[in-house]
N, C-alpha and C positions, 0 to 999 in steps of 0.2 A: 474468683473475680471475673468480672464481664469482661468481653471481647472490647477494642475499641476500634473505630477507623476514623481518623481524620483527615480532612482535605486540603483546608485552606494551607497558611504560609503565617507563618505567625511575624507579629511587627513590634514584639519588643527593641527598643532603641538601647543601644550600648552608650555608656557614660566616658566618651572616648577620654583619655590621659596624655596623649601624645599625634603629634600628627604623622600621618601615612606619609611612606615613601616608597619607594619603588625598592623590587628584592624579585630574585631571578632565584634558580636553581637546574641544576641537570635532572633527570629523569634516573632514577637508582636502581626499581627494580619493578620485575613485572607485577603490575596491580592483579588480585585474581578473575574482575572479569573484566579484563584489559580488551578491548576489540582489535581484530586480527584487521590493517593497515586495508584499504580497497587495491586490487590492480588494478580499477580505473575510476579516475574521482567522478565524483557525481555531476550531473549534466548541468546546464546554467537553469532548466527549469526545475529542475530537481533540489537546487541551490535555492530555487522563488521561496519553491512551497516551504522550507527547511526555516527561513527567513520570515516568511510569513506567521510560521506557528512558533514559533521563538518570539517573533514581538507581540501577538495574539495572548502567548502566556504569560509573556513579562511584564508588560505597559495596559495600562484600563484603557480604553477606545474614548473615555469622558473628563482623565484627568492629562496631567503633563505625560509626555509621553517620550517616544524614540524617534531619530532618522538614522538608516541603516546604506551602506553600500557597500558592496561585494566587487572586487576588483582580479581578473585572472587573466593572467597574459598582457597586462598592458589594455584588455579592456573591460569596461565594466558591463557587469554580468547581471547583477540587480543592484535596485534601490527601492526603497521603501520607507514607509512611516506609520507612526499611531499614535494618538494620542493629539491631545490640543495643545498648538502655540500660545494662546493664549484665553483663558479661561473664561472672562470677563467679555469677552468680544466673541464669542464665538469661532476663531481660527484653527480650524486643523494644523498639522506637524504635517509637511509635507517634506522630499528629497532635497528642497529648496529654500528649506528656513533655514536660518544662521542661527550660531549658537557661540558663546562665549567658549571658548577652549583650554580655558585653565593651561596647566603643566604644559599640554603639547608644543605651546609658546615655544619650551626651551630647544627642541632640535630647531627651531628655523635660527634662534640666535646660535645655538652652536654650529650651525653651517655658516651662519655668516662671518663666526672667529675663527675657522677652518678656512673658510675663501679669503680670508686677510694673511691669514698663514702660507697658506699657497703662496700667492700674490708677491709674498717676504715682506710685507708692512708690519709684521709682528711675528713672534717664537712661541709656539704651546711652552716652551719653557720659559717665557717673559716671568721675570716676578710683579706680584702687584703693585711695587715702588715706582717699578719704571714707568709706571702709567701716573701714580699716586704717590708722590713720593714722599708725600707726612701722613700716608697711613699709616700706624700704629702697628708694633710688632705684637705679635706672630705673622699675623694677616698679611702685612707686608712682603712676608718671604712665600705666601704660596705662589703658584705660578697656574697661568692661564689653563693648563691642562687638569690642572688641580680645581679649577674651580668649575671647569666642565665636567668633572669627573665627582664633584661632592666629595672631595676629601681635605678642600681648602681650612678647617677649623674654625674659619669666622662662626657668627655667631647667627643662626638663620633669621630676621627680621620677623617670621610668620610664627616662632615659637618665643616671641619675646612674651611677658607676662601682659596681659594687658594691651598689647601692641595691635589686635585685629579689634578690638571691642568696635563696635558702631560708631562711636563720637570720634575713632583716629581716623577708620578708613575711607567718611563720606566723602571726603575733601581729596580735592589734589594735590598731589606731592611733584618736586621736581623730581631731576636725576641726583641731584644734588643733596636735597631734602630728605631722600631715603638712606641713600648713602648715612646720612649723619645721625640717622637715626638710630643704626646697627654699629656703627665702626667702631666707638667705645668700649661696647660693649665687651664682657669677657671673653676670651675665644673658648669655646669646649675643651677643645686640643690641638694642638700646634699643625702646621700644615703636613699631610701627608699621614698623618698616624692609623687617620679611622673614615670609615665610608660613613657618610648623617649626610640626610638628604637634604638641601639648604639652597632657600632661594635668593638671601643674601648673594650668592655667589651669582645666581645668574643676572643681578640687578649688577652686580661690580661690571660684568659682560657685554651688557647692556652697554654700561658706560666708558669702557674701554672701546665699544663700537665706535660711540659717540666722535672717542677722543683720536683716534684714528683715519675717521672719513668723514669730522668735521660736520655731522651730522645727526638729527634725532635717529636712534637706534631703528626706528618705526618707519624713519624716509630710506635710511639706507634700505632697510628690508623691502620696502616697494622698487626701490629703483634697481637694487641686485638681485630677488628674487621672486615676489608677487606680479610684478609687473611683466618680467620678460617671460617668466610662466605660464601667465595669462589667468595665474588665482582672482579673479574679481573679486572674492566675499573676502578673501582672507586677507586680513586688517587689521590698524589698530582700533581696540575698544572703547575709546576714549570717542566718546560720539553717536557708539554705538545703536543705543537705544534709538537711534532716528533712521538707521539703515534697513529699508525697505525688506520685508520678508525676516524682521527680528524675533526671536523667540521673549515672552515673560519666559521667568527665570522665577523657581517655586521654592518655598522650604517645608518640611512636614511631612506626613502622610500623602502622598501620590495619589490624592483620588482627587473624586472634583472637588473636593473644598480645599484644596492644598491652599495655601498663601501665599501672596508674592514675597521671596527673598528678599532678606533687609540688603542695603543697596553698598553698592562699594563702587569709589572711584576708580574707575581702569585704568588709572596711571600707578595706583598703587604696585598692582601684580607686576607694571614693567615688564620687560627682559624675562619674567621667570612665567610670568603667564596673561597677558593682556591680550592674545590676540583672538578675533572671531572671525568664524568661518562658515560654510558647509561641510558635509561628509561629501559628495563629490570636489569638490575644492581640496580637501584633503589627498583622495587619493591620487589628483593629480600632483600632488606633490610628492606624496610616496612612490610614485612612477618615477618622478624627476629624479628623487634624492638616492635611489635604490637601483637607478641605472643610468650612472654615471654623466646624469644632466647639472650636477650641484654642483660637485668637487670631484678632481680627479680619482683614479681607483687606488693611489694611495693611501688619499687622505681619508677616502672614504673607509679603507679598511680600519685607519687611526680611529674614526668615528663611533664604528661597531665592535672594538677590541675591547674586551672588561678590561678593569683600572685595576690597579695594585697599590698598596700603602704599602707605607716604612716597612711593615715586619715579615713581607714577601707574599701575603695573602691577594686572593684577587676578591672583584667582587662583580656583578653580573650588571656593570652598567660602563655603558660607554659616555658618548657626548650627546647629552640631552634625549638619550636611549635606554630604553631598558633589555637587556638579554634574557629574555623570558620565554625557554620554551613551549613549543604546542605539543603535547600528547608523544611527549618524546624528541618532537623536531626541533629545529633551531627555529628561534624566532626574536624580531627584532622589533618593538615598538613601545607606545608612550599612553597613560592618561593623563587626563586633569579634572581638578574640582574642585571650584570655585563658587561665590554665593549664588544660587540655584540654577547650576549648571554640572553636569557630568559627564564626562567624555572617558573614549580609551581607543585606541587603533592599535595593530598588530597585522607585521609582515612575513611571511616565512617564505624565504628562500626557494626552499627547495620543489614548495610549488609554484613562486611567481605570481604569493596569494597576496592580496591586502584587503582586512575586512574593517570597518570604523563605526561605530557607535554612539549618537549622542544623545542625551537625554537633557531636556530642561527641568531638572529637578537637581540637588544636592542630597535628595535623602527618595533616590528612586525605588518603586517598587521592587525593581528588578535593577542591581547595580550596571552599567554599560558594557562591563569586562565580563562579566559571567554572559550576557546576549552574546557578547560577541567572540570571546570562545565556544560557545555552544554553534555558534553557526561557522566558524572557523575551522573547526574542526572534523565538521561534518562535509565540509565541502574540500575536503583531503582526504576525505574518504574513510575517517578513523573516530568515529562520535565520540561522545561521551556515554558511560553506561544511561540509559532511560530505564528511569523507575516506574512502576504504577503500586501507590498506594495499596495496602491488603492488610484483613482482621492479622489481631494479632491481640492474643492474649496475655495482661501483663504478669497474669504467674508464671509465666512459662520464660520470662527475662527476669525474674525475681531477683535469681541468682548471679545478673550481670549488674544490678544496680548497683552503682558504689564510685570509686576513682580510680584512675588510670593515668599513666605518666605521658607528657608530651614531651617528643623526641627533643625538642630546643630547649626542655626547662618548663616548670610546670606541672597542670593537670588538670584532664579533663573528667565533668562526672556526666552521670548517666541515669538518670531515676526521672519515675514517672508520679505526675501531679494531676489534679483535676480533670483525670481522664483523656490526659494526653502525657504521649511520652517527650523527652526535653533530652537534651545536652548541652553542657555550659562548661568554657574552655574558660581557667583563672583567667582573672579581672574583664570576663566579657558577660556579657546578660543570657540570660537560659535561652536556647532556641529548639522550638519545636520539631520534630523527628516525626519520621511516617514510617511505619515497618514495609518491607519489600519485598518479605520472603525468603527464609536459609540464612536469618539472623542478619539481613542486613537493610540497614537503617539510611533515610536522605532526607537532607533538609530543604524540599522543595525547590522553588526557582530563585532562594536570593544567593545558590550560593553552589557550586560544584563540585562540594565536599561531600562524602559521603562513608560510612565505617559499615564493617562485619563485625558482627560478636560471634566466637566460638568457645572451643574450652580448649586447651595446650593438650600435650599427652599424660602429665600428672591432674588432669583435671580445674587447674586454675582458670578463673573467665579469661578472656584474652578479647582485645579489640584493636584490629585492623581498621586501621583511619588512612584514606587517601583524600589529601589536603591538595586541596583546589581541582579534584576527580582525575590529576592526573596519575603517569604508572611510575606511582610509587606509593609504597607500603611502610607507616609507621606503626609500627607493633608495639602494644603496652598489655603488660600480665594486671590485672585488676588487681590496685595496693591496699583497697580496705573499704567499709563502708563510707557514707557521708556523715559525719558528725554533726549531731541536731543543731538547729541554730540558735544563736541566745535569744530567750526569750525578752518579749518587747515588754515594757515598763510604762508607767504613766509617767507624764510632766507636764506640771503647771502649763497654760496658757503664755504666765507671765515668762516663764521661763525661755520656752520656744521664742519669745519676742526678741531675746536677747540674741538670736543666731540666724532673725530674719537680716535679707541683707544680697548686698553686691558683692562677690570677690574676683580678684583676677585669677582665673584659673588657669595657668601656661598661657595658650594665644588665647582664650577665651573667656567672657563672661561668666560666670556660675550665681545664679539670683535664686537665694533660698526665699520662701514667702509659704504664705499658709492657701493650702489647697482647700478643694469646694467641703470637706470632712474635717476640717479643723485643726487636721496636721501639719504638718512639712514637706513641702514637696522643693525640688530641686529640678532646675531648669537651666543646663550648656548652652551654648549661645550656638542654637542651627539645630539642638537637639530636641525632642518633646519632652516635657517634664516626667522624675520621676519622685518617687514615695519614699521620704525618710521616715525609718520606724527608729525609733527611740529605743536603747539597749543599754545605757549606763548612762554618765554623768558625762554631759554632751558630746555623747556618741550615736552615731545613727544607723543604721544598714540600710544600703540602698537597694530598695528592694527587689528592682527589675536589673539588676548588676551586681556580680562579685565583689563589691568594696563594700569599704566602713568609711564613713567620712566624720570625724571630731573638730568640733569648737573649739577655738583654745579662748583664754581668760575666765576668770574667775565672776566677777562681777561688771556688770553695764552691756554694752553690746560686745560680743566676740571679737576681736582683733582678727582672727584668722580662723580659715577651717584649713584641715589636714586630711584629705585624702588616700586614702589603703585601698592599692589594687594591683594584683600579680606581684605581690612580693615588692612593690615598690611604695615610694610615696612622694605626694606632690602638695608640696604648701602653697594655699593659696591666700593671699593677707585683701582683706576690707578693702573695697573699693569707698572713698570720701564722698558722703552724696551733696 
């Protein structure tokens, strides 16, 4: 077999099933080409160039792009930009555009129900009665600290069925209005039981703000914390689109023809994610909030401590914080991502680092978190491994081809196609692989993960996967070949007709329709379309994803499709046109 080398970065889209949440972990064991820590971190120009070639690889110079800033010691070190504000008008991304900030929202509202706490105007042990008192139980009995900490049980508003489609979220909603929109609903699980990342809760927060200081959530946050800070940009978004230096906000493929975002009211996200800003505007807040200009060093520690549910477990998130370390160290910070916008910032301690990331896109070249660990990291003096693509002949992996177990449940495979090699973790889509030399394998710049292949000491394949390139090591013995796939079948025209169509799929749209070939393709709502091959009696594979997706009814249009992915499954029933 021939040698192969490839370069690019491949952009197959994942057919996501569930929405992201934030998840932490400790550092367990030395990765094996873990870099030995700097004695002295690298210099602030050393930091430029490091920044420089990180957004140079990550963001196209012609499509949506990044603003970056680097924060040490309280001052900042650099800033920088790539990429265009806006596509249509010609505007560069400069240090100084604003950008919608998704999730980051929630630490400023959980400083402002810590500063009410302090204060004694309310108890992180309040329950939600005493604000609400015909909230419906379970909800009822969580308490303020519960719902900063996502273990409240309500029901998250953003994974209702149907509830983000475009017709709910153009419009503005009260504080009132959203509320009533979730509170019915089922709770998961009772308060306290289980960590689910839920913005239901940070809109409850919102509104207990309200109810407290007498106030929109969005006035008090200006008059308690934007304003005496001296954040100019950082705001509510409800307006946005008219404040000076605003980024378009993109969906798609990150090059220049991306698309603008289909649109959503910023009163929507509320409390959980409405507000925009800069990345210098940020890290003056992370300076604030991180040395003891927010809330006393209490309450601050209250802020950064992980949460614990009923059954004594912890979990790696504090108040509107995520505990996610760097390359071994402690680290404290948040993203967000909202319609064509993507953000992430990240503090560690123990250098007095803060670096932020945003992108005007929801489906970036380069995701924000992976920039901005890669330049975080370096500027502590501890990189991440750097690969350079190299031949690599596929008989010479023959013998690794096959599956392999993931440490949480699972399994990853590992085979080569069309003259490039792939790896595909259950229910996510095949992603391209670059050999690196000594059997080990990266997935370019979308992503910090990286594996070795070896053989054990009885000769089995074995492969070394460190997830998200930090040091630690998940090992899985190769459990078998990949089993063929079922082969694809014809079906009537008339028949596909019957499974064209709208469904609700969890928060999202799913619109099956006939692509430019006369098949079926499938189209998530933020996602690019993908290819259903036909494989039994309305059954489909999706071809660039690990699932099956089936039709249910017999005769007239489908009532529902049924989605299979990782072991799970998600029904999604006919939306009414």
């Amino acid at each position: 077999m021939r040698k192969v080398l490839k370069t690019g970065a491949s952009a197959l889209a994942v057919l996501a099933m569930t929405m992201a949440g934030a998840a932490a972990g400790a550092a367990a064991a030395q990765s094996p080409d873990a870099a030995a820590t700097s004695s002295q971190a690298p210099s602030a120009a050393e930091i430029a160039t490091i920044a420089e070639a990180v957004l140079a690889e990550s963001y196209p110079a012609d499509g949506p792009g990044a603003a970056v800033v680097v924060m040490r010691g309280g001052k900042v070190i650099y800033t920088g930009a790539r990429g265009m504000a806006d596509l249509a008008g010609g505007t560069a991304i400069t240090p100084d555009t604003v950008f919608r900030l998704g999730s980051i929202t929630k630490q400023f509202a959980a400083a402002m129900i810590v500063q009410l706490a302090q204060e004694g105007k309310l108890s992180l042990d309040d329950p939600l009665a005493k604000f609400f008192p015909d909230y419906p139980q379970p909800g009822s009995a969580a308490t303020v600290r519960q719902l900063l900490q996502h273990t409240s049980g309500i029901q998250s508003y953003t994974s209702m069925p149907g509830a983000m489609a475009p017709e709910n979220i153009a419009k503005p909603r009260t504080t009132a209005e959203l509320i009533a929109w979730f509170r019915d609903q089922p709770s998961p699980h009772k308060p306290g039981e289980a960590w689910e990342y839920n913005n239901s809760g940070y809109v409850l927060l919102g509104a207990i703000i309200e109810q407290v200081t007498g106030k929109p959530w969005h006035q008090a946050l200006e008059e308690r914390i934007t304003g005496p800070l001296g954040l100019a940009t950082i705001r509510y978004g409800v307006g946005g689109e008219d404040t000076p230096k605003m980024a378009e906000g993109y969906s798609g493929e990150a090059t220049a023809a991306a698309e603008i975002a289909s649109p959503i009211h910023m009163s929507i996200p509320h409390a959980a994610g409405a507000l925009i800003g800069t990345v210098g505007d940020l890290a003056k807040w992370a300076q604030a909030l991180h040395h003891g200009k927010v809330v006393d060093a209490g309450h601050y520690a209250l802020m950064i401590a992980p949460g614990t549910t009923t059954d004594g477990k912890t979990h790696s998130y504090g108040f509107g914080l995520a505990l996610d370390p760097l390359r071994g160290q402690p680290a404290i910070g948040h993203g967000g991502g909202i319609n064509g916008f993507s953000t992430d910032s990240i503090y560690v301690p123990s250098a007095d680092l803060f670096v932020a990331v945003f992108t005007n896109s929801d489906s970036p070249q380069t995701g924000p978190g992976v920039a901005m660990r890669r330049i975080a990291a370096a500027a502590i003096g501890d990189p991440y491994p750097a690969f350079t693509a190299q031949e690599a002949d596929p008989a010479d992996y023959e013998p690794f081809f096959g599956i392999y177990p993931v440490a949480e449940g699972g399994e990853r495979r590992f085979f080569f196609k069309d003259g490039a090699f792939y790896a595909q973790r259950q229910g996510g889509g095949p992603m391209q692989v670059w050999p690196a030399g000594e059997g080990r394998f990266f997935y370019g710049s979308r992503t910090l993960s990286w594996f070795r292949l070896r053989r054990a000491e009885d000769g089995t394949p074995v492969m070394d996967f460190m997830p998200d390139g930090e040091n630690e090591v998940q090992t899985g013995k190769r459990l078998g070949p990949i089993p063929p796939e079922a082969a694809a079948i014809d079906v009537p025209r008339a028949v596909l007709e019957r499974y064209a169509g709208r469904y609700a799929l969890g928060p999202a749209t799913l619109t099956i329709a006939f692509g430019p070939g006369g098949g079926l393709i499938a189209e998530l709502t933020g996602q690019p379309p993908v290819t259903l091959t036909p494989i039994g009696a309305g059954e489909f594979r999706v071809e660039e994803v690990d699932a099956i997706l089936v039709f249910e009814g017999e005769e007239g249009p489908a009532n529902a499709a049924v989605l299979k992915q990782a072991g799970q499954e998600m029904r999604a029933n006919r939306v009414a046109e």
